[in-house]
C-alpha positions, 0 to 999 in steps of 0.5 A: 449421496455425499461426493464420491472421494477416491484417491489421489486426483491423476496428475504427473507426479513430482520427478528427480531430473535425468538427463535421458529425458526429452527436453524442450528449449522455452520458446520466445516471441517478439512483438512490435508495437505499432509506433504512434504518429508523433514518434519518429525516432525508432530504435527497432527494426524487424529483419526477418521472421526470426531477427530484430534489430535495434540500433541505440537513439541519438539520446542513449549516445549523448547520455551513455559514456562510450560507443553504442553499436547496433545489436541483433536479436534471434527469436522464435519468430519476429511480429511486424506491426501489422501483425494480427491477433489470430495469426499471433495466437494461431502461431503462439497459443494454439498449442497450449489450448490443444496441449490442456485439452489431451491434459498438459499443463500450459504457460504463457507470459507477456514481458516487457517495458511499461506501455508496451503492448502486454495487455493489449496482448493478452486481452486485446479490444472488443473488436479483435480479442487478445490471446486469453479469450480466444483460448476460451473460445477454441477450448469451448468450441472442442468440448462443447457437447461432451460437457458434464453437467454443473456441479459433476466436478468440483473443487476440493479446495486442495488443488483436486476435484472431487466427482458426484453424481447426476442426481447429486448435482441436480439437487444441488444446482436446485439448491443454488437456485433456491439460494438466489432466489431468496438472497436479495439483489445487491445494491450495485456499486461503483467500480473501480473503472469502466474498462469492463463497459465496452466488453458488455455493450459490444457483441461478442464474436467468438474464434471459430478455431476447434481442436480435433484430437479430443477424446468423446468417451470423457466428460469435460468441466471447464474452471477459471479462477483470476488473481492478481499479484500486487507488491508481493502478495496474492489477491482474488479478483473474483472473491466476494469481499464479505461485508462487516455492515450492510454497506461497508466492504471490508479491504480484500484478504491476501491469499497464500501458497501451498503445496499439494499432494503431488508438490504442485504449488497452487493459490489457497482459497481462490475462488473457481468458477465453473464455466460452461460457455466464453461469455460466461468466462469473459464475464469473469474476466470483466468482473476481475480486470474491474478490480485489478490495480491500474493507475496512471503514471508519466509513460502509461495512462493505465498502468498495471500496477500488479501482475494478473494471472488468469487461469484455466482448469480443465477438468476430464474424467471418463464415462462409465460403460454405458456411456451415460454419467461420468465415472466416479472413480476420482483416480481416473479424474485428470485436470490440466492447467493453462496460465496466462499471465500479463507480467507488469512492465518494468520502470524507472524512477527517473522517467515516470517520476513516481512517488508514494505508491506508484513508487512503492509499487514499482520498486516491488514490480522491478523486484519480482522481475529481478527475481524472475531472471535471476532464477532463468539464469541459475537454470541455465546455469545448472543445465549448461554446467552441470551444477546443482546451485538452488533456484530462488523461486521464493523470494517472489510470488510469481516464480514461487507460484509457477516454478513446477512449470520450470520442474517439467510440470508444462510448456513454457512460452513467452511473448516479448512486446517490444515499443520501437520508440527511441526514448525506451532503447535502454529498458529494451536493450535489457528485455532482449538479454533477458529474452536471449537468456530465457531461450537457453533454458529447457523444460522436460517435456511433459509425458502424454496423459493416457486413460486405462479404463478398459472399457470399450471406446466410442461409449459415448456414440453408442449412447446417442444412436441408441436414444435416437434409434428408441425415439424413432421407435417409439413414434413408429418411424421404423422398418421391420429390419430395425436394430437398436445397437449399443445399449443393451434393452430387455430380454425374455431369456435365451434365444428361441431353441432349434426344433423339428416337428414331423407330426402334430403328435410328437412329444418329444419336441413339444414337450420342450417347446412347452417348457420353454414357452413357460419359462418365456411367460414366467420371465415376461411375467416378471419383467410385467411386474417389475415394470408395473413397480417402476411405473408406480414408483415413477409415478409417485416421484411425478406426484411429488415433483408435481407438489414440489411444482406447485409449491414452487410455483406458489413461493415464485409468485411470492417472491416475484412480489417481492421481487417487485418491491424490492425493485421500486425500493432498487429505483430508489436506492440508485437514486440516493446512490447517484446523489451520494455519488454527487456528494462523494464527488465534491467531497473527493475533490474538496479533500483533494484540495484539503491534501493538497494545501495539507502538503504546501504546509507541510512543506511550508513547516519543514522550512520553518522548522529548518529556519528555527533550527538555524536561528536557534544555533545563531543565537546559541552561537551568538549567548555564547559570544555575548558571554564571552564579552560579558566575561571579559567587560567584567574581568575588565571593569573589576580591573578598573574598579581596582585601579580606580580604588587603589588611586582613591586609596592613594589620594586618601591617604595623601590627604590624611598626611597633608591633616596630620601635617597641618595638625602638627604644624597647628600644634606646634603653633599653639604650643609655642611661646618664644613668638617665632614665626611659625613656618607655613603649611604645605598647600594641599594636593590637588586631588582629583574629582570623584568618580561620577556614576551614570545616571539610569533612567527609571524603566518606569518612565516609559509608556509601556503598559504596567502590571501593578500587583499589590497583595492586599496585606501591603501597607501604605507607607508615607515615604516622599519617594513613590513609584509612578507609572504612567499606564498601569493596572492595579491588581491584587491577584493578577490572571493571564488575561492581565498579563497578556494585556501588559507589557511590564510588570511589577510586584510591590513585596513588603517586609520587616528588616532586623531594626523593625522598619519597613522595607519596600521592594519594588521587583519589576519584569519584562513579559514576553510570549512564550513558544507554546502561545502562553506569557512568562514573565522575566525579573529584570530589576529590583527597587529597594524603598527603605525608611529609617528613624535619625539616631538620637543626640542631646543637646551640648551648653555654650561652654562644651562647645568652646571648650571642644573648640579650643581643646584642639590642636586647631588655632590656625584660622587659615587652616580652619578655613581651608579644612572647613570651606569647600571648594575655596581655591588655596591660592585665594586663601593664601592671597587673603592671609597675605593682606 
């Protein structure tokens, strides 16, 4: 039989908001943390059971420009330090449980500054439970008995539940347990921490507070469902993650939210248990705290790191008139709702210090926290003023997920935790404006949730007295003035009829009295048969349960076989499990090590890299100077080359006049036949000494080490000049080994000029390593090795020659011996011809 869907599950629908109806204010707590022993400078003060003082820390004034005064704050009610967990709940959760349970909606938020107390709040110790398990507890204690089997409500996965019916939900919870019992155990991983071990080795003590006003005639399912919000996105703590391999986990999915029919906002695929017991909910609540994202920064050794919402769904639909199964109408189903959420503290960078991830995760916990007062204030703003500005609820996951409660879809009640140390005065000082603010806010008050069924009350009751009153009947323990009351049994028609009899002959009254004794057999008769039939179908269903049994029992031996094996096989697998732990271990810290050096590297790069830069713009700087340098030594010596030229030029020409004028004078010497005393000829000027060019020293004289290529098609040539190098290595097709062994490097090229001769090129470079880690090489200079055959000329006879020595102008022996002799001083020339 398939589940029973009616129509729409019975909740509050979505209203307009009217100013006529009732309001209720956000009711704010404050908690005081208990101070530690090492700090002495407190800056907060409990006055009375509404008042808190702070007074800023002689810190806050020297950093803080301007005069700090102490402020006080109002709160529902103020919680020393010594205050306990049950008087915080009995005062604060109390009537959110007794609220879910006649089926409002509840919620309730721990806010405040890193380290102070929030979850301690919320969970509390294996010794003393916190807020959310002792609402477990009272909400356990109230329904216990008026639970619905497993399996009569469930999820619809649309934010509603569908019912069914016993029989349905035993053949499913016999289904679930086949499911079990042939799935395999898992192979037990290592959480993430062991905040979980002290819940399971303590005993669970439970609260025994129990709400009265609960309704018997209706049948209850309890549903929790863990999530946790982590940089703006939704997590299922309680989904299994599915496996791509046999041993690989794949990373959790975010969840997303929707709207159901009725404009409730609810998480989309988050996985609901159904509870039936506390411990079964703390196991819950144990399996998701595991996976929830703590870490450890400079002001919290565990640090929540997201916000975690904990929800219960209580599920409530009436009995049918006998009293027996649920309903199944799913427009009489009503579910209600109580969040708990512990809110992560807000952070400062400057304090904690974080960076990376922890950075990433405060400034998206700052964020949401934001976001969520910045809607607080529109609301005030819109209920003071009348004013109509839209609520940001999207903008973060937390307001966007709860805004219905802020809409009058619940109670709204807020706990403030509070460290009284000096060092979080200004964190604090923002928490008690944001506490002061939220207080200013109203919530429509929720309408009561009524059932109208029509059917009779105290069903349930009736029930039980009848099943306990037909037990005792059936063992004898009765009295002849027994009555079973409430459920209907049996009948063999009308009650007996009113007859007088005066005589034993009398027709007229026995012949009524027969026909009523007939139809009394016939219908006894009837009820026999129909009796007897339900007798043999009953029987006929305890054959097949017996087969069923049997079969059952045969598959439990096997499986228990199984089971055996796959427990040595466990044994094993846990052994290889701690050894693979060892070595995760070992490698987790060596890769610690590894990032760790990775990171001075890094650092180490980075400023050689900034070196490299500087340098780079240095000796950009400093090429562009030399070439200016360069520019202008070569503007300088093409200046001096000018110069000097023009002077050579001058002097030149001056010693060509002084030829001329000795050739003149000569001339006129020879040619003159009178013998008169020629004049004498103008001593020569003194000219200056030539140029003398530096003399560079051949590179190849060095000791550095040569790379001498010679392709094989070079000849030999017998030239007297010969390069010779000191350390060198001869090759005809060089290879990067070679010239990473050399320092200097010389190519000898060959070539034909325009007469047919031989040139020789000597093309010389300088090796260097190049940034990639390779070698290039870089010409530098260039040697020219060239052999030319002397011009031909023939032989002149005796008599040309004194015929060219005499056809001249050149008679005059003293200038012969001036222009012929080199380097002779005029003076001694001249002192010679005077003698």
């Amino acid at each position: 039989m398939k589940p029973t869907r009616g129509k729409t599950p019975k909740k509050t629908p979505r209203r307009p908001q009217q100013t006529n109806k009732a309001r209720d204010p956000v009711e704010v707590y404050c908690r005081l943390r208990p101070a530690s022993d090492d700090q002495t400078d407190l800056c907060a003060e409990v006055l009375s059971e509404t008042a808190l003082l702070l007074r800023p820390s002689e810190a806050a004034r020297v950093n803080r420009i301007g005069e700090l005064k102490e402020t006080q704050h109002t709160f529902r009610f103020v919680f020393p330090v010594e205050t306990s967990q049950k008087t915080l709940f009995d005062m604060v959760a109390l009537p959110l449980v007794q609220d879910v349970i006649q089926g409002k909606n509840g919620l309730l938020f721990t806010y405040g500054v890193t380290g102070s107390g929030k979850t301690h709040t919320v969970q509390g110790t294996p010794a003393d439970h916190g807020l959310l398990p002792r609402c477990l507890d009272v909400i356990f204690n109230s329904i216990g008995e008026l639970q619905a089997k497993r399996y009569v409500f469930k999820p619809d996965k649309m934010n509603g539940m569908d019912l069914q019916t016993e029989a349905d939900a035993m053949l499913e919870r016999q289904r679930k347990l086949q499911q079990d019992l042939l799935v395999p155990p898992k192979t037990p991983t290592t959480p993430r921490r062991n905040g979980g071990d002290d819940w399971q080795n303590f005993p669970y003590v439970a609260d025994p507070t129990k709400v009265e006003t609960v309704d018997e005639d209706n049948a209850y399912a309890v549903f929790v469902s863990f999530i946790e919000i982590y940089n703006n996105y939704i997590y299922d703590l309680l989904e299994e993650a599915p496996t791509s391999a046999p041993s690989t986990p794949r990373a959790p999915q975010s969840k997303i939210l929707r709207e159901d029919t009725n404009h409730n906002m609810y998480v989309y695929g988050a996985t609901e248990v159904e509870v039936k017991n506390p411990e079964e909910a703390c196991e819950q609540l144990i399996k998701g705290q595991k996976r929830r994202r703590v870490a450890h920064t400079q002001l919290n050794m565990a640090s929540s790191r997201s916000h975690s919402v904990f929800l219960i769904r209580v599920a409530q639909s009436p009995l049918d008139p006998e009293g027996e199964e649920v309903l199944q109408d799913k427009s009489q189903v009503c579910v209600s709702q109580l969040a708990l959420v512990d809110l992560a503290g807000s952070e400062r960078t400057n304090r904690t210090k974080n960076t990376g991830d922890r950075l990433r995760e405060a400034s998206n916990i700052n964020a949401s926290l934001m976001v969520l007062r910045t809607c607080i204030e529109i609301l005030r703003e819109n209920q003071t003023s009348n004013s109509n500005r839209i609520v940001p609820y999207r903008d973060s996951k937390v307001t966007h997920l709860f805004k219905n409660y802020f809409e009058g879809e619940g109670k709204v009640r807020m706990v403030i935790c509070v460290n009284p140390s000096a060092c979080d005065y200004e964190e604090t000082i923002h928490v008690m404006r944001f506490a002061e603010l939220t207080q200013e806010v109203e919530i429509t008050r929720q309408k009561e949730v009524r059932f109208d069924t029509g059917l009779t009350p105290g069903r349930r009751k009736a029930n039980q007295m009848f099943k306990e009153a037909l037990e005792k009947f059936e063992r004898g323990e009765h009295d002849g003035n027994i009555v079973l009351p409430g459920r209907p049994g049996y009948s063999l028609g009308p009650p007996w009829p009113c007859l007088e009899m005066t005589s034993a002959s009398e027709d007229l009254t026995l012949q009524p009295l027969l026909q009523f004794l007939v139809e009394r057999e016939a219908c006894r008769r009837t009820l026999c048969e129909d009796l007897s039939r339900k007798h043999e179908a009953f029987r006929t269903q305890l054959l097949d349960l017996e087969k069923n049994n049997i079969l059952l029992r045969q598959e439990m031996e096997g499986l228990q076989e199984q089971l055996t094996g796959k427990g040595k096989d466990l044994e094993r697998a846990k052994k290889k499990i701690e050894n693979l732990e060892y070595k995760n271990e070992v490698l987790r810290r060596t890769a610690q090590l590894y990032d760790e050096e990775k990171k001075e590297m890094e650092s180490e790069l980075k400023s050689k890299d900034h070196q490299i830069t500087s340098r780079t713009a240095e000796s950009r700087r400093l090429r562009q100077t030399m070439k200016a340098i360069e520019q202008t030594k070569d503007a300088k010596w093409e200046k001096e080359c000018d110069r000097r030229m023009k002077q050579q030029r001058l002097e030149l020409q001056n010693k060509m006049w002084v030829k001329d004028e000795k050739l003149r004078q000569l001339k006129e010497i020879v040619s003159s036949k009178d013998g008169k005393r020629r004049a004498k000829s103008p001593p020569p000027k003194p000219t200056a000494p030539p140029v003398r060019l530096n003399h560079r020293r051949s590179r190849s004289a060095s000791g550095d080490r040569w790379l001498d290529h010679k392709p094989v098609c070079n000849l030999e040539t017998e030239t007297v000049l010969q390069p010779q190098l000191k350390k060198k290595m001869t090759v005809s097709v060089p290879d990067v080994k070679n010239i990473k062994k050399t320092d200097k490097y010389m190519l000898t090229h060959q070539e034909e000029d325009s007469q047919g001769e031989i040139e020789t090129k000597l093309i010389k470079g300088d090796v260097f390593k190049s940034r990639a880690g390779g070698h290039s090489v870089q010409f530098t200079d260039i040697e020219v090795l060239k052999q030319e055959a002397p011009p031909e000329s023939r032989k002149r006879s005796a008599s040309e020659n004194i015929e060219e020595e005499h056809s001249g102008d050149f008679t005059d022996v003293e200038t012969r011996c001036a222009i012929a002799i080199e380097g002779h001083d005029r003076r001694a020339s001249a002192k010679r011809h005077k003698v």
